[in-house]
N, C-alpha and C positions, 0 to 999 in steps of 0.2 A: 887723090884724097879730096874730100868736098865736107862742110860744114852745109849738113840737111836739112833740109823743110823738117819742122815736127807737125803730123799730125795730130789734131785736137779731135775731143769727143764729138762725136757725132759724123765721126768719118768710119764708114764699115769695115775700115782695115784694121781698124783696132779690137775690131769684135769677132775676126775670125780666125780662128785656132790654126799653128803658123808650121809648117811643113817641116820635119826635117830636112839636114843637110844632108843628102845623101851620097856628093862630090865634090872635097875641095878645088873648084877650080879657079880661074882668075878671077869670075865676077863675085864667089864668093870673098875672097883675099881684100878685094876692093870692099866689099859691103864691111868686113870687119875693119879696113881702114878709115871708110865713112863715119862707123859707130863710136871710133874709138877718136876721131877728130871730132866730131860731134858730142860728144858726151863731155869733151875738153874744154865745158867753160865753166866760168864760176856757176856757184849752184844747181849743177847739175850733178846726179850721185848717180843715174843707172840711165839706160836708154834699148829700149826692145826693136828688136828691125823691124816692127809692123809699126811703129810711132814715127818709122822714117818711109812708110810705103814697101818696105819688104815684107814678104808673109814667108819668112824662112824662121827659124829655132835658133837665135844669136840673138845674143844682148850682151853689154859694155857697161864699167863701172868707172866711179870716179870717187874713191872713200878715199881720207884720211891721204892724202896726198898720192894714191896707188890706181895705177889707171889700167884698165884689165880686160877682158875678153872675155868669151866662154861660147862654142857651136854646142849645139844640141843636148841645152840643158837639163837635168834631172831633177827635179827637189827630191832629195834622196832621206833627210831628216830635217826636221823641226823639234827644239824644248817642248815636251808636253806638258811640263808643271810648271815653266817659268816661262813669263809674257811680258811684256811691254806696248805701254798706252802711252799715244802720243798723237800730234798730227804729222799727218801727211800729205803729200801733195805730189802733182805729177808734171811731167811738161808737159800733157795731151790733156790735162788740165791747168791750165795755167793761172795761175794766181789763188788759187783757193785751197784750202788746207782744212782738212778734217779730222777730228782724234780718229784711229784707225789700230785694230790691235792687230798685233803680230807675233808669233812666237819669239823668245829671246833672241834662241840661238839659230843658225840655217847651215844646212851643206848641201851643196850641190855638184853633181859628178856630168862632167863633159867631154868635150875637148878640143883642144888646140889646132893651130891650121896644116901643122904635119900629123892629124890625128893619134896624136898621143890623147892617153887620160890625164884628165886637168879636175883636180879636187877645192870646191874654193866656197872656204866655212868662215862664219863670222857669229860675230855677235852686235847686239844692238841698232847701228844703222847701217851695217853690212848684213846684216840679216835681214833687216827689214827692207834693203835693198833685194838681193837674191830672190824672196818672197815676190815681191813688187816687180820684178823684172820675169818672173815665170809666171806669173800669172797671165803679164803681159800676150806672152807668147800662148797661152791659152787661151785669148779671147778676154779675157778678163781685164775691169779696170779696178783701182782702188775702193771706189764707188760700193761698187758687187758687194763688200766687206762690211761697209759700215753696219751701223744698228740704226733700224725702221728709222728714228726719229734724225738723223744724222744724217740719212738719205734721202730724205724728202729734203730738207734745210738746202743740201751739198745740189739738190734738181734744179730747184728755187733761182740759189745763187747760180745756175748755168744758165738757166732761162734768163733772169734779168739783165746777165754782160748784155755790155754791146756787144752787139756783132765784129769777130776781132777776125783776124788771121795769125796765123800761127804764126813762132818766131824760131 
């Protein structure tokens, strides 16, 4: 097990839509021990394997004291009438935080590393997690989401950091 580099914006691995698992085998086992040591610190809520240089379909949470897994995600539902406005923020963006809407509620259907089905629904920042973490795996950042004026602001403050490296 290894605690990973995060990739930050402006690395192409974050922008490219990320393979399924098509064999659990050791390197896989390993990558889920990676995300899931990796996702294990404070303030960290989700983490996609293309944020850590994988471009596989796994992502790892860290809500409410419950530290989790999930291979070859599906967002299978979202609340259509019920939403939540809030900021967000990513590790492959670090330090910045933008209101960003999300559906309430989220499920997502996968599964585990003896490929059983793994059913894993929430509400609030477990939703908002799920969302943020499948997106990931599609290429997508939080960014993608905002509203016109929230994304120019969110460009702005990326251009002006210094020049950092990721932690």
């Amino acid at each position: 097990m290894a605690m990973r580099e995060i990739r930050v914006v402006g690395d192409p691995v974050l922008r490219t839509p990320c393979e399924p698992i098509r064999e659990i085998d050791d390197r896989v086992k390993a990558l889920v021990e990676d995300l899931l040591e990796t996702v294990d610190a404070e303030g960290r809520a989700g983490l996609a394997a293309n944020q850590i240089g994988v471009g596989l379909r796994a992502f790892s949470w860290n809500i409410d004291d419950e530290i989790g897994y999930v291979l070859n995600p599906r967002l299978v539902e979202v609340s259509t009438d019920e939403y939540q406005d809030g900021d967000e923020g990513c590790l492959s963006v670090p330090g910045l935080w933008f209101p960003t809407r999300r559906a309430w509620y989220a499920r997502v259907v996968g599964e585990d590393l003896d490929g059983r089905e793994v059913v894993v629904e929430g509400t609030e920042l477990m939703a908002r997690c799920l969302q943020h973490e499948c997106d990931h795996l599609d290429g997508m950042l939080f960014l993608d989401r905002l509203e016109r004026a929230e994304r120019k602001k969110a460009m702005r403050a990326i251009r002006d950091q210094p020049t950092r490296r990721s932690r």
